[in-house]
N, CA and C of each residue as an Amber inpcrd file, in Angstrom:
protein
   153
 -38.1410000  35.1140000  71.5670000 -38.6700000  35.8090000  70.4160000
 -37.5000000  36.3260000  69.5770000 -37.4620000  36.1670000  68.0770000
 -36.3880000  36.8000000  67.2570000 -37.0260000  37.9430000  66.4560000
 -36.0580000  38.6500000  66.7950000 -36.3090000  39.9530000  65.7680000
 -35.5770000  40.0050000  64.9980000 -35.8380000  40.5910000  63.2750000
 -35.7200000  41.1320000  62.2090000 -34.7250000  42.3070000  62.2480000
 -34.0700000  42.2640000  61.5040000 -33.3770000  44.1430000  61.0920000
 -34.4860000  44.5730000  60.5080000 -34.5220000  46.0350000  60.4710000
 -35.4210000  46.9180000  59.4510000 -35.0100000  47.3020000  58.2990000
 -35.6280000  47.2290000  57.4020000 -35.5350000  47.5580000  55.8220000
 -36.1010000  48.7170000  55.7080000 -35.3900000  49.8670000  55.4120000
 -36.1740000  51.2990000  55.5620000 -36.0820000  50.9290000  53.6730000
 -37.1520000  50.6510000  53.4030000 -37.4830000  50.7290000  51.5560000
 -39.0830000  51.0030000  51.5200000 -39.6500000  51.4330000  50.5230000
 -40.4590000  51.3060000  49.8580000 -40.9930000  50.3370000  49.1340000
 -42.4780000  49.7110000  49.0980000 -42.7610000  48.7430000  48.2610000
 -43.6060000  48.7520000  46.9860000 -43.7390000  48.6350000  46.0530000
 -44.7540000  49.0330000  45.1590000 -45.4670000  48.2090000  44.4400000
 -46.4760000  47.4170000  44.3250000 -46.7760000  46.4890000  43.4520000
 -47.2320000  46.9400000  41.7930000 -46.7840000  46.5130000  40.7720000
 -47.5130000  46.8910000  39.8570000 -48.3290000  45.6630000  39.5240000
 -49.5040000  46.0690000  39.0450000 -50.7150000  45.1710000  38.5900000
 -51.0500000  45.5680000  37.1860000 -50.9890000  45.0310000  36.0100000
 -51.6270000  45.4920000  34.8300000 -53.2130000  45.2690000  34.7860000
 -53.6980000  46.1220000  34.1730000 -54.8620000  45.9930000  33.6910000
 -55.5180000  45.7680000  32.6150000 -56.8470000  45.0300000  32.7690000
 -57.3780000  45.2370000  31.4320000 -56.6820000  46.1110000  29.9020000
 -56.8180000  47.0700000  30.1400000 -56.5060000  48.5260000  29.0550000
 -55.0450000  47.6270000  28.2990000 -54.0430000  46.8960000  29.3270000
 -52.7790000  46.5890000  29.0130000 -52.8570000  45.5690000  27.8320000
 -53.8630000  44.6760000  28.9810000 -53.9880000  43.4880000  27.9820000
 -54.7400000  43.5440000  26.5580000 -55.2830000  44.5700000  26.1830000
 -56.1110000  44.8660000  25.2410000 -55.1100000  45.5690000  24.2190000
 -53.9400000  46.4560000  24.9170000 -53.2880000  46.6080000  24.2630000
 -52.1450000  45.7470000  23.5920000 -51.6690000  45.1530000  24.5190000
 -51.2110000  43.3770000  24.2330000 -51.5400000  42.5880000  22.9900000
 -52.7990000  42.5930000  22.9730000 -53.4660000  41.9000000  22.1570000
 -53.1830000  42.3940000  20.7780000 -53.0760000  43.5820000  20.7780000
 -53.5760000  44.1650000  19.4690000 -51.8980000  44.3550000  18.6610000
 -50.8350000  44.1770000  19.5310000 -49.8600000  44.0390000  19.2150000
 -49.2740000  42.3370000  18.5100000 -49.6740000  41.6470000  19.7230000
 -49.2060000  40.2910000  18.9100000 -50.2760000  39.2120000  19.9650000
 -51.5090000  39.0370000  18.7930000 -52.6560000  38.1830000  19.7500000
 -52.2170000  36.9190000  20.0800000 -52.8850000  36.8280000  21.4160000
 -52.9990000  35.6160000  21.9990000 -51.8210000  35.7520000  23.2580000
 -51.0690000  37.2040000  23.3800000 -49.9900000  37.1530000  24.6510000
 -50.8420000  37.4530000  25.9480000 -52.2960000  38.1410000  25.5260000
 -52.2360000  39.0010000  26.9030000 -53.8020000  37.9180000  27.1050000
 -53.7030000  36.6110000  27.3870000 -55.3630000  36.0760000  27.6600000
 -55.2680000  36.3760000  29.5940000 -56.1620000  35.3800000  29.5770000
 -56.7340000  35.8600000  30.9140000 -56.2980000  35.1660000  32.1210000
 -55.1970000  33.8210000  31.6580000 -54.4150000  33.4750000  32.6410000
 -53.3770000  33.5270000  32.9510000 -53.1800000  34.5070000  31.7890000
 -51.6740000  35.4400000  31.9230000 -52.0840000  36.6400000  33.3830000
 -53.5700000  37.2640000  32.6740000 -53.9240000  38.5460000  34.0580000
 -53.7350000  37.7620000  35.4260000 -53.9000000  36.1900000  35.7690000
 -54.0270000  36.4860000  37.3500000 -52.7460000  35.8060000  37.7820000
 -51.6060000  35.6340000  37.1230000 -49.9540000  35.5430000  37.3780000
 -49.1980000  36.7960000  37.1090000 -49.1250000  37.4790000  36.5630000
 -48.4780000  38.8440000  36.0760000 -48.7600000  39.7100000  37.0100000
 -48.0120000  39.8590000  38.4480000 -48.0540000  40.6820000  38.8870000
 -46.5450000  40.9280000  39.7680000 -45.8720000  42.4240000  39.8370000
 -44.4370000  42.0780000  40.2070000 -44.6590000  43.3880000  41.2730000
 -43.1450000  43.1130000  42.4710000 -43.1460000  44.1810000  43.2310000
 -41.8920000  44.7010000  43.2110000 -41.4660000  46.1500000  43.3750000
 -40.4080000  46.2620000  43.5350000 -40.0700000  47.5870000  44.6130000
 -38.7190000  46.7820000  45.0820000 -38.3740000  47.9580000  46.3150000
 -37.8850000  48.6900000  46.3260000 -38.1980000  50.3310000  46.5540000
 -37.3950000  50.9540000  46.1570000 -36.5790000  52.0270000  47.2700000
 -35.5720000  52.2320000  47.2210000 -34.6660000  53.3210000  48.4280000
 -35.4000000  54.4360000  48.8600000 -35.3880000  54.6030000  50.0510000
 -35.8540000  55.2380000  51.0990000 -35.4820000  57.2490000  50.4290000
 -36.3510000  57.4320000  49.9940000 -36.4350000  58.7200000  49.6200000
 -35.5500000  59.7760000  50.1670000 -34.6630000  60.9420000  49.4140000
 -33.7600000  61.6910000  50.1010000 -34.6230000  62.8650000  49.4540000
 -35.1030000  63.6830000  50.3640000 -35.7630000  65.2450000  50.2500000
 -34.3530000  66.2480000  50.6160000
């Protein structure tokens, strides 16, 4: 069996929504259609919190 190191990070996905794409739209139409919503989604990791 192989084990991994640990990644002490945080993960966060952002997902836009509707509200985005509507706002999208109204800026420069035709960026925010609807097969843009189900590819557009990103994650990012972020450093292990110092309190």
């Amino acid at each position: 069996m192989e084990f991994f190191d640990t990644i002490n990070r945080t993960a966060i996905m952002v997902i836009p929504q509707q509200l985005f794409y509507d706002w999208l739209n109204s800026i420069e139409p035709g960026t925010g259609d609807d097969e843009m919503a189900n590819k557009e989604k990103d994650s990012y990791n972020l450093p292990p919190a110092r309190f």
